[in-house]
C-alpha positions as CSV (number, residue, x, y, z in Angstrom):
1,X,-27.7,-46.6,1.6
2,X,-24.8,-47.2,-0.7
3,X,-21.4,-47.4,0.4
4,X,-20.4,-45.6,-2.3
5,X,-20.5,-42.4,-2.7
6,X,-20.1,-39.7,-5.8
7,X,-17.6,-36.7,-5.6
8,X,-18.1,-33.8,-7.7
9,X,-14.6,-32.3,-8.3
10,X,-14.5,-28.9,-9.0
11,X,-11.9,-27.3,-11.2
12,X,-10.1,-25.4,-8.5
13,X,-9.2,-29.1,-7.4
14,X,-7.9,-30.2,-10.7
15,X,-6.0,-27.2,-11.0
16,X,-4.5,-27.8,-7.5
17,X,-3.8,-31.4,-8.1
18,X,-3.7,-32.5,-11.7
19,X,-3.8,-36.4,-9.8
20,X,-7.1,-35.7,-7.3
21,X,-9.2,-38.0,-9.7
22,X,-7.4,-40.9,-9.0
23,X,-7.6,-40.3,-4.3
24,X,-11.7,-41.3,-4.4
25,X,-11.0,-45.0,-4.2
26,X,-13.7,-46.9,-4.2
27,X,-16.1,-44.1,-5.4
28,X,-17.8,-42.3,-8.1
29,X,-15.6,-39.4,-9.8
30,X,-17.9,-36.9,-11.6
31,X,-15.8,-34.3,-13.6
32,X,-18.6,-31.2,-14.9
33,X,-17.6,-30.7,-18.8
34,X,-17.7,-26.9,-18.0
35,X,-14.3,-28.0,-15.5
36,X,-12.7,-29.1,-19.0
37,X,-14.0,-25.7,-20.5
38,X,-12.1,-24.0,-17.6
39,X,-8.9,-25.9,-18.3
40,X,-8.4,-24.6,-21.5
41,X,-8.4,-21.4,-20.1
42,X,-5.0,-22.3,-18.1
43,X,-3.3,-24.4,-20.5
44,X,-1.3,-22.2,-21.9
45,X,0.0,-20.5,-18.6
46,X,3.8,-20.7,-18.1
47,X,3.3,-20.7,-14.3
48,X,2.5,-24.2,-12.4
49,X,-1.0,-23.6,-13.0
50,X,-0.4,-23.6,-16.9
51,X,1.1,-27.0,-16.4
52,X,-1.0,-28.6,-14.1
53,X,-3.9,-27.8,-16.7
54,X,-2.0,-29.6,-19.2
55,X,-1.7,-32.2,-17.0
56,X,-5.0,-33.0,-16.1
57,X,-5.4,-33.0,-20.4
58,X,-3.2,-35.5,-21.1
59,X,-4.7,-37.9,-18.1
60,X,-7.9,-37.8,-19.9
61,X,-6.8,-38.0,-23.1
62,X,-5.2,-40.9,-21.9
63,X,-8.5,-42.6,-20.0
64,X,-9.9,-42.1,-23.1
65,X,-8.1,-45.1,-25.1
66,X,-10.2,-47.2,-22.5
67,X,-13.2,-46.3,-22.7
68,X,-16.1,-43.1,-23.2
69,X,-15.8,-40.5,-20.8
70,X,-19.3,-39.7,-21.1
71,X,-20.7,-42.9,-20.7
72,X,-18.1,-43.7,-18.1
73,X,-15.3,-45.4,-17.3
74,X,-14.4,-48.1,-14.6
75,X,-10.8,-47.3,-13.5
76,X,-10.0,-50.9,-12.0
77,X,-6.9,-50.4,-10.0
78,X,-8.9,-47.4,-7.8
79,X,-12.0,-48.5,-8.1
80,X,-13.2,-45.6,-9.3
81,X,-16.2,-44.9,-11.9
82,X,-14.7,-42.0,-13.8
83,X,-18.2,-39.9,-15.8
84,X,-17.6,-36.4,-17.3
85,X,-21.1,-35.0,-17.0
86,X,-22.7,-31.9,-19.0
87,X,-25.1,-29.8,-17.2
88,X,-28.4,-30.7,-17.9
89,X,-30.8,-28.5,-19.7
90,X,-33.2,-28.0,-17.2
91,X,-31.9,-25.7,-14.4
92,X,-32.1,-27.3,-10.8
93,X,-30.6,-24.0,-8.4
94,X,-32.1,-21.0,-7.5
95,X,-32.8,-18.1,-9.9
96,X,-30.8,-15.8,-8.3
97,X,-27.5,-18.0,-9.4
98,X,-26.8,-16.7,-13.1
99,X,-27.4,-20.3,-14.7
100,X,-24.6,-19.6,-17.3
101,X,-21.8,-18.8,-15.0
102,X,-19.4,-21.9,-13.8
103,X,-19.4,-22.5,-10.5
104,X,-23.4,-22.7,-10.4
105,X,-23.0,-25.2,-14.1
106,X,-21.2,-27.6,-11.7
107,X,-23.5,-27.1,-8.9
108,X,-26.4,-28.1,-11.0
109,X,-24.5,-30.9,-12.3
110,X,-24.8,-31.9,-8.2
111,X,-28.0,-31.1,-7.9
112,X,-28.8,-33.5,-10.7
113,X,-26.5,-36.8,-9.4
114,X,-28.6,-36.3,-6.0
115,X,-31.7,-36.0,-7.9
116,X,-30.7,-39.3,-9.9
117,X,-29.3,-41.5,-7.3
118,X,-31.3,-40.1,-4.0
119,X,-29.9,-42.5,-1.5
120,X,-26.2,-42.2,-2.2
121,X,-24.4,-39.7,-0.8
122,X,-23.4,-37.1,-3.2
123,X,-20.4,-34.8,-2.6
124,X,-18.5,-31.3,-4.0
125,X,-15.3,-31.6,-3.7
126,X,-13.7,-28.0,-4.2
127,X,-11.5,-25.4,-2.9
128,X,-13.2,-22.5,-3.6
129,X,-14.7,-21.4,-0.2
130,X,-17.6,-19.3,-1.4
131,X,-18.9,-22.6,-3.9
132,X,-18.4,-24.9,-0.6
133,X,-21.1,-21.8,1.0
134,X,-23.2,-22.1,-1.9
135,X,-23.6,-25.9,-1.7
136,X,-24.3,-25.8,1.8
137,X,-27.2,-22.9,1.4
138,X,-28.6,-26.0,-1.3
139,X,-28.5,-28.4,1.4
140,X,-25.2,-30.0,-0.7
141,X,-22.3,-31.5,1.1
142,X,-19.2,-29.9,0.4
143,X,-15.4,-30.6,1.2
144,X,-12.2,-29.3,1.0
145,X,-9.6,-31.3,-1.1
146,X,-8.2,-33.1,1.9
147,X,-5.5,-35.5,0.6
148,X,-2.6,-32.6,1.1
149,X,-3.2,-31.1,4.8
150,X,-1.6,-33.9,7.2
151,X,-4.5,-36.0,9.6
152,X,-2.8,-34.0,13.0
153,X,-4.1,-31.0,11.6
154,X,-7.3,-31.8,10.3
155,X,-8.0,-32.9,13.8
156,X,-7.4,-29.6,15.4
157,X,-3.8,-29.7,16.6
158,X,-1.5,-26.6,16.2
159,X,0.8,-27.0,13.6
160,X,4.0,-27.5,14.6
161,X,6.2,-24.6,16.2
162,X,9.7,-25.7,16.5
163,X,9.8,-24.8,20.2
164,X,9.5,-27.6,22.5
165,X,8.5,-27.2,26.4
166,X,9.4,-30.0,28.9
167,X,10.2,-31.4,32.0
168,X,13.5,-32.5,33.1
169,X,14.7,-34.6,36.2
170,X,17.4,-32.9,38.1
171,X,20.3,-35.1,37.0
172,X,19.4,-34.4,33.3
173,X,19.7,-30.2,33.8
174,X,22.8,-30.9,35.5
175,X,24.2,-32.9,32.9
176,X,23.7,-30.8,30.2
177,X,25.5,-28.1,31.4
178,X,28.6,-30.1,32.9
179,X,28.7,-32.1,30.1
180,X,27.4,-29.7,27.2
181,X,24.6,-31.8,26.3
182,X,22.3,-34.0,27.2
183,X,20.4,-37.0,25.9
184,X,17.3,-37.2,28.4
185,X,15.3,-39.9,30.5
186,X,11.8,-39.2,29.5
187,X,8.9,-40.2,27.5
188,X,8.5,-37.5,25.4
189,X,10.0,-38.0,21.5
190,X,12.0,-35.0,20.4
191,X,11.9,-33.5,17.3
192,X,15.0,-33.0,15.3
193,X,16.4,-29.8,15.0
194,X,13.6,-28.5,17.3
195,X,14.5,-25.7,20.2
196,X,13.9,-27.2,23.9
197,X,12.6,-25.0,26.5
198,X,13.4,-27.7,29.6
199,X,13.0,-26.7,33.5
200,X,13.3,-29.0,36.2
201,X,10.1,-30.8,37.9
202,X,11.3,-30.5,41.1
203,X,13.4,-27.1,41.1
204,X,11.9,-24.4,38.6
205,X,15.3,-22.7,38.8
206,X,17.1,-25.0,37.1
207,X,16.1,-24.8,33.4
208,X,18.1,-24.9,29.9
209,X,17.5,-24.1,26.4
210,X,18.9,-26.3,23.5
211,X,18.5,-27.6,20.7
212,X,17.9,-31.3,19.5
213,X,20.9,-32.6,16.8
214,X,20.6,-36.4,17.0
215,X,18.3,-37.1,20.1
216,X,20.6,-34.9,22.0
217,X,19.6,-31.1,23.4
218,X,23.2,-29.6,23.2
219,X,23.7,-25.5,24.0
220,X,22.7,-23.1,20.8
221,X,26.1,-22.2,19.7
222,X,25.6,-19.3,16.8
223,X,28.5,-18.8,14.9
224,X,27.8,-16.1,13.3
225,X,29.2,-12.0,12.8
226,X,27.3,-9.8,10.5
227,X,27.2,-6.0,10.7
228,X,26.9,-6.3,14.5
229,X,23.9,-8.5,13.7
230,X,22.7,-10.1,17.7
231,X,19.5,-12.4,18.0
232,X,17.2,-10.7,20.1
233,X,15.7,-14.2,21.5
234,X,16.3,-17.5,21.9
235,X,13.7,-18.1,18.6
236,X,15.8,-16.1,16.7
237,X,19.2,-17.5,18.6
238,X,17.8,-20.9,17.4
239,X,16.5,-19.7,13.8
240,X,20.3,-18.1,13.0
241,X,21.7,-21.6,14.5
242,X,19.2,-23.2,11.3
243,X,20.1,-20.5,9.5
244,X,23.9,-21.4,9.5
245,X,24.1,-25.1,9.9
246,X,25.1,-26.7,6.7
247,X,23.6,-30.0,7.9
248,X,20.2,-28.4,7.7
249,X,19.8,-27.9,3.8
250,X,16.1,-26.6,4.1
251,X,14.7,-23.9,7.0
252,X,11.0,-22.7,7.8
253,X,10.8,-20.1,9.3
254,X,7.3,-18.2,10.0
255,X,6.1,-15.6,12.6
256,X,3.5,-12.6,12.4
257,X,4.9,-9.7,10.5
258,X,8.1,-7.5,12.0
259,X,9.6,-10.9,13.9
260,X,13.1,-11.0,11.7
261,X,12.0,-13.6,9.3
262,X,13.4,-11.7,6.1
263,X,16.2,-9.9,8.1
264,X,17.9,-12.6,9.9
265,X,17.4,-14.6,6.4
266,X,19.3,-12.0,5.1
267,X,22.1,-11.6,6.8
268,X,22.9,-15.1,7.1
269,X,22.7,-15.2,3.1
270,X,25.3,-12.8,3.2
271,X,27.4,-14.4,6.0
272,X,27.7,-17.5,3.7
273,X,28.7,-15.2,0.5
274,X,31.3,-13.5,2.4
275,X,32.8,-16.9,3.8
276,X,32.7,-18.5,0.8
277,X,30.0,-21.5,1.9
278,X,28.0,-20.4,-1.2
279,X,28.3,-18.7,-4.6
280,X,25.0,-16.9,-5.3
281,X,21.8,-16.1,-3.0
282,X,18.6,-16.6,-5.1
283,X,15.5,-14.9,-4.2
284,X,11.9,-15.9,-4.8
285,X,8.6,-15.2,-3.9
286,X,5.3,-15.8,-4.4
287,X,3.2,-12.9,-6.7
288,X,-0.1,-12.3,-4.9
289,X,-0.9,-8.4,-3.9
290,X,-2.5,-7.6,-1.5
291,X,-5.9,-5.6,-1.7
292,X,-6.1,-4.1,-5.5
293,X,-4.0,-5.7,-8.1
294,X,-2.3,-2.6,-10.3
295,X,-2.5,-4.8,-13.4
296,X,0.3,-5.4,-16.0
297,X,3.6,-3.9,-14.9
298,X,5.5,-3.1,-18.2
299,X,9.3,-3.0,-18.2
300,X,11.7,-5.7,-17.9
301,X,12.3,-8.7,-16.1
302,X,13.8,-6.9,-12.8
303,X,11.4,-4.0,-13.7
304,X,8.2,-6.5,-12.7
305,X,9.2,-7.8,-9.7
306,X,10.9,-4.4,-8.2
307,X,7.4,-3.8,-6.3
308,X,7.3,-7.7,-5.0
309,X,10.9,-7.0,-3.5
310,X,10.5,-3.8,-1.8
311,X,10.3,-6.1,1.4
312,X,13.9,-7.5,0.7
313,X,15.5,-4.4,-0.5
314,X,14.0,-2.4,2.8
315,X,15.7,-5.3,4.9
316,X,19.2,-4.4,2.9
317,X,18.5,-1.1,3.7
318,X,18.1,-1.9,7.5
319,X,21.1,-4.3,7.7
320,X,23.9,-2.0,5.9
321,X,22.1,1.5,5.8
322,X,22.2,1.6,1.8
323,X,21.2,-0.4,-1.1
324,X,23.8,0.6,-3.3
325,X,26.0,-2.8,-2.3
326,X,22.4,-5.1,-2.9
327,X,22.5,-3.1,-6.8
328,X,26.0,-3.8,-7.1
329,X,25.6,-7.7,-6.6
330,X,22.5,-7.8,-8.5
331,X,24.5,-6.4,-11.6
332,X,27.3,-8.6,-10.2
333,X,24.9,-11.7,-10.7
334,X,25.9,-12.5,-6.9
335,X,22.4,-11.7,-6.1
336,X,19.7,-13.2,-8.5
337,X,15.7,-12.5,-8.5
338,X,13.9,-15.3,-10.0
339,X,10.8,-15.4,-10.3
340,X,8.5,-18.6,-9.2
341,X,7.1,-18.9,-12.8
342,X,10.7,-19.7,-13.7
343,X,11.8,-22.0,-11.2
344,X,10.8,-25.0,-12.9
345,X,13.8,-27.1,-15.0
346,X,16.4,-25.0,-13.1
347,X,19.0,-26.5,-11.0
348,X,20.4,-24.6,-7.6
349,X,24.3,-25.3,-6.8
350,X,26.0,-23.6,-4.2
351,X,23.3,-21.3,-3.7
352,X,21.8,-19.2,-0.7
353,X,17.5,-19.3,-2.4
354,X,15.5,-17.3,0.2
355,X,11.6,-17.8,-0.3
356,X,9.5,-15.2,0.6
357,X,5.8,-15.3,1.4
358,X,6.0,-19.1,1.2
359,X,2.4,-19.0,2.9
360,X,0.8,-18.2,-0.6
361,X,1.9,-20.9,-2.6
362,X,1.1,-24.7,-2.8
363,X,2.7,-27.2,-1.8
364,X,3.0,-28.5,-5.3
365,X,4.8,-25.1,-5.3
366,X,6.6,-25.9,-2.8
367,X,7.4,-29.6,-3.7
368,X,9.2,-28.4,-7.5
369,X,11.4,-25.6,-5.3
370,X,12.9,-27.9,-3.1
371,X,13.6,-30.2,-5.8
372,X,15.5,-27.7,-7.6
373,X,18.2,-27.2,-5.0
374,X,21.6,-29.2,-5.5
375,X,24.5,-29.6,-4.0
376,X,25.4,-27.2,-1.1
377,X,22.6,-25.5,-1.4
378,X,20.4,-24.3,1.5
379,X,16.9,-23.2,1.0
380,X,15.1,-21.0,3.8
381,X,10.5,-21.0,3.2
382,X,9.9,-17.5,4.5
383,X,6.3,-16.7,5.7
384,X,3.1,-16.0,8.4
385,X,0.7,-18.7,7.5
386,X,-2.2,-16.0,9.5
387,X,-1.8,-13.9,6.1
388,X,-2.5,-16.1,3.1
389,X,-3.5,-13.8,0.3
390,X,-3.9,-16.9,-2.8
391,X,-7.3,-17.6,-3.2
392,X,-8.0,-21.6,-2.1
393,X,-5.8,-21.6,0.3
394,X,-6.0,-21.2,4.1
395,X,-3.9,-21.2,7.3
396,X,-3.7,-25.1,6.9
397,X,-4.1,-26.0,3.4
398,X,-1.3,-23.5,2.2
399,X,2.5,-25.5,1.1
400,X,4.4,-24.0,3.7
401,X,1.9,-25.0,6.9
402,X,1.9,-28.5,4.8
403,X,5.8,-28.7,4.2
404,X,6.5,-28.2,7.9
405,X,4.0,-30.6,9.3
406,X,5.6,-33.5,6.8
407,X,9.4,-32.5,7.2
408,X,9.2,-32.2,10.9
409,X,11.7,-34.8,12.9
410,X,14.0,-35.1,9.6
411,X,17.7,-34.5,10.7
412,X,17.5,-32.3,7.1
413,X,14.7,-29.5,7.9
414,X,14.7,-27.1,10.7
415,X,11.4,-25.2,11.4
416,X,11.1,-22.4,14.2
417,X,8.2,-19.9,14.8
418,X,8.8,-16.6,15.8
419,X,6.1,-14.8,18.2
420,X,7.7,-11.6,19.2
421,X,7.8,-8.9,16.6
422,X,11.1,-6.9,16.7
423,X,9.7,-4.2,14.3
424,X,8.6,-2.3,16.7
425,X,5.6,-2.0,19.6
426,X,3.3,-0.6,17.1
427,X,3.5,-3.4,14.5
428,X,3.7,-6.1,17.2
429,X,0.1,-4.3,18.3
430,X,-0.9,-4.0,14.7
431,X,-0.2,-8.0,14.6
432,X,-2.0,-8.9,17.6
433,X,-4.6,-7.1,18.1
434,X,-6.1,-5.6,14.5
């Protein structure tokens, strides 16, 4: 059989990564001309999507200059054969697909390549889950768009928690409390800014909980004095330490609905206004409803995003029992709402930028956020990677699950997963168990 093989790459792919043509090294790269139809439906989008359409235009417009994208094109420095195909004619899927509709165009753009070169292996690459389905039910191989989600996870380990659970010698638990730290004998690596759960192997009575700063587990010391705001656990001890540590510009924080990610967010923002370690708090979020969208929202600016911010504004409400001081610093400009779509060209200084719902977006998304914040400016990626609501993305493939998984160890992120939910026993049983 040939080594090579041919990937069929599906719009949703293109869309998600306006450079996925150029990751099949040493292969075949089909591109169905009805993905190109599809494009020109995004291109004029302001949101990421609009330009990541565009993008993917000019790089073919480009490819062009060396040759005919129908009859094909040999991109030497990949080794990549680069074809845009039109479906054929003749109509190679089942009759119950509707031959005119996309998805089954580019499946029968498959069906042909296997037809036409039997013993190599042909492949759809897309991340539409029902299309991967569909190809299957055809006897088609189907992937995900890999290149993004890091090797650990594709291999079945959990994504990283934050929370790290070890064994200590004797002398090591000792030390850390007599001398406020401790830098311990043992094999295991630590992960900076990670929160250390360590108990002694010999005595299970002598424990300690730190956190890592430098290869060192020193003592969580929270400075911090909010409206008689307390953590209720050492997660959200450790999340307020992130939270408030100006040597840790960016902080993930995720947890199943009710655990304090938006509240202690919160109230740290506003810690930081009132001690004058930043200027403005910025708030984001990803715009994906959940269940029925209602459609256009007329009004202005604010007027749009007042449903996405209920969450936030209900949090104000919890922290300072009234929303009349979160009005007056919106009006104030102290508080600004900006939506994602917006993001892009901007430049954060001396800003608070909370993130909600960071599970829904990419982590493209993700990538031209972080690269908006200046100086002393602290980001915080808000979100429960078990409720995705953005179609082609999942519990690993979404930006924040990727973000944390390639920031981990760096002495400038912080990550911490919170289990319990605070809310209260109903919500926490709501989480669990529905």
């Amino acid at each position: 059989m040939n080594n090579r093989k041919i990937f069929v790459i599906d719009t949703s792919v293109l869309l998600y990564d306006p450079t996925s043509i150029f990751v099949f090294a040493g292969n075949d790269v089909v591109i169905p001309l009805v993905s190109l139809e599809e494009l020109d439906r995004f291109k004029d989008r302001k949101e990421l999507i609009g330009s990541a359409a565009r993008e993917v235009n000019r790089t073919l417009d480009g490819l062009r200059k060396r040759g005919s994208l129908h009859d094909g094109i040999y991109l030497e420095e990949y080794d990549i054969n680069l074809r845009v195909v039109r479906d054929t004619m003749k109509t190679h899927i089942p009759e119950e697909f509707d031959p005119q509709k996309g998805d089954h165009k580019i499946l029968n753009v498959a069906v042909v390549e296997k037809l036409n070169s039997p013993e190599t292996s042909v492949i759809v690459v897309t991340k539409d889950i029902n299309l991967r389905i569909k190809c299957d039910a055809l006897g088609l191989i189907a992937e995900d768009f890999y290149k993004d989600i890091p090797q650990a996870v594709r291999d079945g380990h959990p994504v990283f928690s934050g929370v790290s659970q070890m064994y200590l010698n004797d002398e090591d638990v000792d030390s850390y409390y007599q001398n406020s730290g401790v830098t311990p004998m043992t094999s295991e690596k630590l992960c900076e800014n990670s929160l250390v759960i360590g108990v002694s192997e010999t005595n299970p009575q002598k424990s300690l909980v730190g956190m890592v700063k430098r290869g060192r587990i020193v003592p969580l010391r929270v400075k911090f004095d909010a409206s008689g705001i307390s953590p209720r656990s050492k997660e959200q001890r450790a999340a307020l330490q992130l939270l408030t540590d100006s040597d840790v510009p960016l902080v993930a924080m995720t947890g199943l609905a009710g655990s304090g990610k938006t509240f202690l967010a919160i109230a740290a923002a506003m810690a930081a206004l009132s001690s004058k370690q930043c200027e403005r708090i910025i708030i984001t979020r990803s715009i994906e409803p959940v269940g029925r969208d209602l459609g256009f929202l007329p009004g202005t600016l604010d007027e749009k995003m007042a449903p996405w911010l209920m969450p936030i504004i209900d949090n104000f409400r919890a922290a300072f029992n009234d929303t009349t001081y979160f009005e007056m610093m919106k009006q104030r400009g102290t508080i600004e709402i900006s939506p994602i779509s917006y993001i892009r060209g901007r430049s954060f200084n001396n800003c608070f930028i909370i993130v909600d719902e960071s599970q829904n977006l990419t982590i493209h998304e993700i990538k031209t956020l972080v690269t908006r914040c200046g100086e002393n400016t602290k980001m915080v990626l808000l979100g429960d990677t078990e409720q995705v609501d953005t179609a082609y993305l999942d519990k690993f493939s979404n930006g924040l699950t990727i973000a944390i998984e390639r920031l981990k160890g760096s002495e400038l992120f912080g990550h911490i997963r919170l289990d319990r939910g605070e809310r209260s026993a109903l919500a926490t049983l709501a989480s669990q168990s529905l």
